[in-house]
NURO-479639 format. One line per 4 residues: number of its first residue (from 1); their letters; for each residue x, y, z of C-alpha. Coordinates in Angstrom, 3 decimals, padded with zeros to 6 digits. Example, Ala and Ser with C-alpha at 12.3 -4.5 7.8 and 13.67 -1.06 7.14 Angstrom:
2
1 = as = 012.300,-004.500,007.800; 013.670,-001.060,007.140
! end
This chain:
368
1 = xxxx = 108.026,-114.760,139.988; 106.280,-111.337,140.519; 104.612,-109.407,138.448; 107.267,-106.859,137.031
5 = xxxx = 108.716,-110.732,135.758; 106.235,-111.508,134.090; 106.056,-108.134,132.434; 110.022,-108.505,131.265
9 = xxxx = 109.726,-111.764,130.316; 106.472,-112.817,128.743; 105.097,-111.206,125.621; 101.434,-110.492,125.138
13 = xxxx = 101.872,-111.808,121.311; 102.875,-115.203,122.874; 099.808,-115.425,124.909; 097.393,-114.205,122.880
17 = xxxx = 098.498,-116.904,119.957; 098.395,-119.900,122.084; 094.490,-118.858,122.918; 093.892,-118.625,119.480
21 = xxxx = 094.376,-114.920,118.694; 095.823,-114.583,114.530; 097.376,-111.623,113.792; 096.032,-109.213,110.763
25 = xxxx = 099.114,-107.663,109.107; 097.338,-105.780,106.500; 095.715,-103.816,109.467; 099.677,-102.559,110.543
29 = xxxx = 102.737,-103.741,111.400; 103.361,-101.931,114.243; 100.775,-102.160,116.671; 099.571,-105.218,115.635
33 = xxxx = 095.759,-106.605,115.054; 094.822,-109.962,116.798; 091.475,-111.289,116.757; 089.861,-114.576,118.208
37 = xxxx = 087.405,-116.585,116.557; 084.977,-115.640,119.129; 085.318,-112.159,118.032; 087.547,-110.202,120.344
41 = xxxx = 089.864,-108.180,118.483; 092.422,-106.519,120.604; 095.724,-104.146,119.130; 099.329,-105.418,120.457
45 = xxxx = 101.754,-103.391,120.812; 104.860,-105.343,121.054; 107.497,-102.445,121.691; 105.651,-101.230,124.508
49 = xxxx = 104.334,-104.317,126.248; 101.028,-102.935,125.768; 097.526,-103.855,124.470; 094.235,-102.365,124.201
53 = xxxx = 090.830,-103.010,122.963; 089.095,-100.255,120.592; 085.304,-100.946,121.682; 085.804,-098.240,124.570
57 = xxxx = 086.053,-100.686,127.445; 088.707,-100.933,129.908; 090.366,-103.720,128.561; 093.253,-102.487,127.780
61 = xxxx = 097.395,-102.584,130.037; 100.166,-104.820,130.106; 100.620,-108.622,130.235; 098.886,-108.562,133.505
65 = xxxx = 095.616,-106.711,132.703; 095.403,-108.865,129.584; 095.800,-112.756,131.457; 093.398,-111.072,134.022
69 = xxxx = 090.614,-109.652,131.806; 090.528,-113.637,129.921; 090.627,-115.989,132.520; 087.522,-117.360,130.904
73 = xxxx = 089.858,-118.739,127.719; 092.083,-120.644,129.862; 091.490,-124.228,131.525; 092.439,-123.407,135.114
77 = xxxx = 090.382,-123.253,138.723; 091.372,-120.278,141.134; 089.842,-118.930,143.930; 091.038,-115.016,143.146
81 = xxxx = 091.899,-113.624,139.775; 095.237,-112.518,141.111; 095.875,-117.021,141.905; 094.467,-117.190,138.287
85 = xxxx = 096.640,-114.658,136.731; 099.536,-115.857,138.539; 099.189,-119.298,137.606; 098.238,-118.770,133.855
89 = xxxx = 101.575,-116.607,133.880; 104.383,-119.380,135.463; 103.456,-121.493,132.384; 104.805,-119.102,130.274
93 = xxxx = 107.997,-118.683,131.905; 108.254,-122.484,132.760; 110.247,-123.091,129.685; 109.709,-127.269,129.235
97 = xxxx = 105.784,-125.660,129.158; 106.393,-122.350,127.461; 104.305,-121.961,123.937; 106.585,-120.814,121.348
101 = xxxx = 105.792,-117.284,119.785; 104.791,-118.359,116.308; 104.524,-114.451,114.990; 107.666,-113.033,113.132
105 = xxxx = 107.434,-110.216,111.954; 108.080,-110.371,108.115; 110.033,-107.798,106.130; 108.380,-104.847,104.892
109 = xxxx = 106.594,-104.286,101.504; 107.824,-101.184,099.825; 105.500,-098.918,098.217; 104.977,-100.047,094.271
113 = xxxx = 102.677,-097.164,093.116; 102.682,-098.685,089.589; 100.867,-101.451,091.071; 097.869,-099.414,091.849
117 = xxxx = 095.502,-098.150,088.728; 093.690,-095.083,090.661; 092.040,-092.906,088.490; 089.750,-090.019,090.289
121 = xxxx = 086.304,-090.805,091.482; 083.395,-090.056,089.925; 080.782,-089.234,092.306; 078.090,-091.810,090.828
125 = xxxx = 080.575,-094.455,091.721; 081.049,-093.603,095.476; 077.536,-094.884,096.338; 078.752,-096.938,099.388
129 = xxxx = 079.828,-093.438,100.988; 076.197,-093.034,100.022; 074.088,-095.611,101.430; 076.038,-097.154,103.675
133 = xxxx = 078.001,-094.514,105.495; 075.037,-091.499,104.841; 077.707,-088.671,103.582; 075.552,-086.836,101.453
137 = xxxx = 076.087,-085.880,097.437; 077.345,-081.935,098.447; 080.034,-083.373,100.933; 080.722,-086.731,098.404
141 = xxxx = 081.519,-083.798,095.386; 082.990,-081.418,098.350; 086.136,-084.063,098.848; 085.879,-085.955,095.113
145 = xxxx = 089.239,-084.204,094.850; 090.969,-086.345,097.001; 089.144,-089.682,096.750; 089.893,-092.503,093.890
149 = xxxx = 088.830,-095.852,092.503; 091.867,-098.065,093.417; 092.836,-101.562,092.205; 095.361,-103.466,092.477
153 = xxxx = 097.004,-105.385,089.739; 099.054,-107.703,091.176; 096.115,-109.266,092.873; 096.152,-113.141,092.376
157 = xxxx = 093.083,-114.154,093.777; 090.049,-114.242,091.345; 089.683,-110.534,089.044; 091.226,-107.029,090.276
161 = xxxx = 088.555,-105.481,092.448; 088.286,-101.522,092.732; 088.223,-100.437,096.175; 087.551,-096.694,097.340
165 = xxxx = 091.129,-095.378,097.930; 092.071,-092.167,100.189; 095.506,-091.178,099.160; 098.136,-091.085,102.008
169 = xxxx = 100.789,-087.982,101.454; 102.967,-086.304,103.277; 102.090,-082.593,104.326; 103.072,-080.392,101.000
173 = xxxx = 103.934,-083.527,099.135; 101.829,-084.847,096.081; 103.745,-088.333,096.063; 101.563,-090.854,096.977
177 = xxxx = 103.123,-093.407,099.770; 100.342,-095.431,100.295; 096.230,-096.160,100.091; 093.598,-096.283,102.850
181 = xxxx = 090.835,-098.417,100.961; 087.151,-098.866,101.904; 084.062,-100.696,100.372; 080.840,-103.306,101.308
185 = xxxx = 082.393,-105.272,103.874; 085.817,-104.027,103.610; 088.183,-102.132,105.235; 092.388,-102.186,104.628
189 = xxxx = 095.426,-100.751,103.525; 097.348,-100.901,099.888; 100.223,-103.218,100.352; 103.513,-101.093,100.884
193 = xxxx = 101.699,-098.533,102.512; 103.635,-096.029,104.675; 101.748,-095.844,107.622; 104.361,-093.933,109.759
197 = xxxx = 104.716,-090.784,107.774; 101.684,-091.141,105.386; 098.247,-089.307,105.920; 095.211,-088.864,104.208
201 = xxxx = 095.435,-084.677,103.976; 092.159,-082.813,102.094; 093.472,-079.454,101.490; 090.861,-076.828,100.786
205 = xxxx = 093.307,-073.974,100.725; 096.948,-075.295,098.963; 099.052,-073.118,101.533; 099.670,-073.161,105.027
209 = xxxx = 100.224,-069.635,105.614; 096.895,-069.021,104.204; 094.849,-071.893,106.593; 092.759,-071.072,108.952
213 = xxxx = 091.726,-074.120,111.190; 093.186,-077.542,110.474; 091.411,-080.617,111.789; 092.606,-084.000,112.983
217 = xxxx = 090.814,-087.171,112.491; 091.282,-091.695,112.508; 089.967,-091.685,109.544; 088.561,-089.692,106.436
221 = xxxx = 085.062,-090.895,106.484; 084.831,-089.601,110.242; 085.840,-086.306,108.714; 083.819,-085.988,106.114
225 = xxxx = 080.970,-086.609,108.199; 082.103,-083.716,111.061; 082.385,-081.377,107.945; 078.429,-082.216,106.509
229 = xxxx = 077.535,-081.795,109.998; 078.831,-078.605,111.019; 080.271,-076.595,107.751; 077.486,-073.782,107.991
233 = xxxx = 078.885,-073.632,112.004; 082.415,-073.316,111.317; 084.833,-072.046,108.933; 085.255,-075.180,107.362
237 = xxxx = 085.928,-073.981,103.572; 089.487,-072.378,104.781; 091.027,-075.772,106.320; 092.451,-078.383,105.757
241 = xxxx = 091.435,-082.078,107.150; 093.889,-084.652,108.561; 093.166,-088.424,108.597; 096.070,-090.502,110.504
245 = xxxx = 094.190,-093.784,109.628; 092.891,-095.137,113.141; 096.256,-094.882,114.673; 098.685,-092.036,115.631
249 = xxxx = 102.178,-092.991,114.400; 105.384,-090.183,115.923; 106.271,-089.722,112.005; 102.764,-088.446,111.257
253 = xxxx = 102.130,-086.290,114.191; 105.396,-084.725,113.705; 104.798,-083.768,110.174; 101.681,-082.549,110.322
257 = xxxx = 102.463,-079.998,113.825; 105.722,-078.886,111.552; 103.696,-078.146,108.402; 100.378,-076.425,109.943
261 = xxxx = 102.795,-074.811,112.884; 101.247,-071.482,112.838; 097.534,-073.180,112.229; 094.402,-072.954,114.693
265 = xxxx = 094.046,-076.928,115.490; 091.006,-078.903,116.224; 090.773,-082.039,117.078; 087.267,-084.500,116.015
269 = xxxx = 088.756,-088.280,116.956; 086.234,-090.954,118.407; 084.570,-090.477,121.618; 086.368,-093.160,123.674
273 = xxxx = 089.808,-093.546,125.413; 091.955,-094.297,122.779; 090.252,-091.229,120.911; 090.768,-088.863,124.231
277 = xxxx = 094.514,-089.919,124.004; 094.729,-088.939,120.756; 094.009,-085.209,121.607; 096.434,-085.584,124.627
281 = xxxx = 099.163,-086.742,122.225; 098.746,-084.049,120.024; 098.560,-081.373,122.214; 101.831,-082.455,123.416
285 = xxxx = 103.119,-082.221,120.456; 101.570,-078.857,119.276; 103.671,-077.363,122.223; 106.542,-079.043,121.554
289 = xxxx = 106.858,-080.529,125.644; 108.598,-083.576,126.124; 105.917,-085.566,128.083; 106.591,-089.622,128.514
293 = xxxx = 103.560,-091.937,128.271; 101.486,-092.654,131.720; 101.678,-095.541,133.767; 098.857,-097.354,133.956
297 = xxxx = 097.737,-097.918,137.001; 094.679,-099.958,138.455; 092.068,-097.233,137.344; 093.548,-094.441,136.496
301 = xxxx = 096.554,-092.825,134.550; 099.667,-091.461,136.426; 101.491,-088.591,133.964; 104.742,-087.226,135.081
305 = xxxx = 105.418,-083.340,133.308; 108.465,-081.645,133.781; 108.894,-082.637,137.329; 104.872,-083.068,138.225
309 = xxxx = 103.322,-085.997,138.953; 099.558,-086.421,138.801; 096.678,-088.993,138.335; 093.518,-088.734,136.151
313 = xxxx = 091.041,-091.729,136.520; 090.683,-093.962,132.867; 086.840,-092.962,132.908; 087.231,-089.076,133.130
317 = xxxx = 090.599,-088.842,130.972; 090.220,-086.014,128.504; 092.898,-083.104,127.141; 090.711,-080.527,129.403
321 = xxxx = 091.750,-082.730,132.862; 095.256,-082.944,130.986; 095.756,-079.517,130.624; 094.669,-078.481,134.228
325 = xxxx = 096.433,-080.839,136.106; 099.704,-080.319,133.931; 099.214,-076.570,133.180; 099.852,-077.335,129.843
329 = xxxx = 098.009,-074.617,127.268; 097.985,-076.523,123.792; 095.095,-074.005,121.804; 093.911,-077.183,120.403
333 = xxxx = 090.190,-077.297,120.241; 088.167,-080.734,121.235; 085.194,-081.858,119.295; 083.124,-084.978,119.959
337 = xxxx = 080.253,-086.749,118.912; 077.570,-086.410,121.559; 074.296,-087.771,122.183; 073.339,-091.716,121.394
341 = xxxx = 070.797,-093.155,119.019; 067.595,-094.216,120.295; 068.557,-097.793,121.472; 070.764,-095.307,124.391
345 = xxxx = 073.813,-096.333,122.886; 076.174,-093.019,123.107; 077.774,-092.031,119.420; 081.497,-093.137,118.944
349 = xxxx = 082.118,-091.134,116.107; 080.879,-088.317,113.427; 080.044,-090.893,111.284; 077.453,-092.398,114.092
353 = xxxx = 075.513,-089.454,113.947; 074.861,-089.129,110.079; 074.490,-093.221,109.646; 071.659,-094.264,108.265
357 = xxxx = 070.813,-096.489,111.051; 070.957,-093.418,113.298; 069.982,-090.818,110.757; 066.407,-090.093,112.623
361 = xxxx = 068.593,-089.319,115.764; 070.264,-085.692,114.132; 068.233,-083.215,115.456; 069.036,-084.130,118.701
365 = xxxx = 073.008,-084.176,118.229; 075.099,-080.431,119.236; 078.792,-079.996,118.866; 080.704,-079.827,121.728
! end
């Protein structure tokens, strides 16, 4: 068997179960959340053949970089990973020693609004935006608009608990498809929610024709935190600020680009790879180019536009190296969170900066 084989024929889902992994549907159906009880969490997705881990590392690729980066979980001897990964693999295809893929996929939940009792938030009640996430009381009333106290009614374990609830909409609807919920400890989606189309949209301005700047975010709290930071630096009172809920999904990008066309776009996702392929994958879509996904390689990325081929290494991938290798010209505008807290460890996110475990480090933080 050679590698390409074990690509075709052995899913990532199957190996990652029979080492323990449990899948998380609540966290998406579509790239899928598995985590092992010894912590690793990694995202699946199955379509693709394609995993990677959000903590910034390099663990991320196909069935092969997977087997190779956990050699440690399985009982085998080898004298080179490429023996190890090899053997782990022929097990899998060996079909009187094949594990069975225990995850099917169930049907979806639609979207019961009714369900949901989601009044508006007042701000006294929004205290763990407060103290635990160090968004401060002008922001917290800035964005009360578009923030609620959700709960769920059809709960059935112990009493209907209200959860902080970002609306998800589509751009220039008011219908409510979904809820991105946060509290103590706790971090989900609303049952039903529509996770493909729906976004968490904070619209200063009502009209698109009358935006200035729209910017793109994983999630609202990292947005809220870019706009305390920098809203006497920018023009931050005329846009309007996109949360796609710690995952890019074709349906949202597309309606978001179609509804702000004419719209100066900015992007503030985390400060790792999956966060630098975010602005890559909206830039692409801002100019409308039909660009397939890279190949991974062993350290770098090979992209293939409109008849150019060209490599950008994992550790220096960014929409800047993007655009001058592919002479792509998107407008879009990059922000990240720069600088690190004073253990040396470098900010992911917005939120980093303003945390109150890093809170003493802001003075030393500039927008880039």
């Amino acid at each position: 068997m050679t590698f390409q084989d074990y690509r075709e024929n052995v899913p990532i889902t199957a190996v990652a179960e029979s080492l323990g992994y449990r899948v998380d549907l609540k966290k998406g159906r579509v790239t899928l959340e598995f985590k092992h009880p010894d912590g690793d969490t990694v995202l699946i997705d199955p379509a693709r053949k394609l995993y990677y881990n959000r903590n910034g590392t390099q663990d991320r690729g196909d069935i092969i970089e997977f087997v190779k980066n956990r050699l440690d979980k399985f009982n085998i001897s080898y004298e080179h990973p490429i023996n190890g990964v090899n053997k782990v693999l022929q097990t899998y295809v060996n079909e009187s020693q094949c594990i069975p893929i225990k995850y099917t996929p169930p049907a979806p939940i639609a979207f019961d609004t009714s369900r949901f009792e989601a009044p508006k938030a007042s701000v006294f009640k929004l205290h763990y935006l407060i103290q635990e996430r160090g968004l401060d009381m002008d922001t917290i009333k800035r964005f009360s608009p578009f923030i609620h106290l959700v709960k769920d009614t059809q709960e059935t374990t112990g009493r209907p608990y209200e959860n902080i609830g970002f609306p998800l909409t589509k751009p220039g609807s008011e219908i409510i498809v979904g809820w991105d919920l946060r509290n103590y400890g706790f971090k989900g989606v609303a049952a039903g929610s529509d996770r493909q189309n729906g976004m968490w949209i904070a619209d200063f301005v009502g009209s698109p024709a009358r935006t200035r700047n729209v910017l793109f975010g994983e999630n609202p709290i990292d947005l809220m935190s870019f706009y305390q930071l920098y809203k006497h630096k920018l023009d931050l009172d005329n846009a309007a600020f996109i949360s796609f809920g710690g995952g890019i999904a074709k349906g949202q990008l597309q309606g978001a680009v179609r509804y702000w066309a004419d719209v100066k776009k900015h992007t503030a996702f985390d400060n790792d790879y999956q966060g630098k392929m975010y602005d890559i994958a909206l830039a692409i879509h801002v100019t409308g180019k039909d660009v397939p996904l890279p190949q991974k390689l062993a350290d770098s990325l090979l992209f293939k536009v409109e008849g150019k081929s060209f490599e950008i290494p994992v550790d220096k991938i960014s929409l800047a190296r993007f655009e001058k290798a592919s002479g792509i010209r998107s407008n879009v505008t990059v922000h990240k969170a720069t600088g690190g807290n004073r253990n040396g460890i470098p900010f992911k996110d917005f939120n980093d900066i303003i945390h109150p475990k890093n809170a003493s480090q802001i003075n030393k933080i500039k927008l880039r």
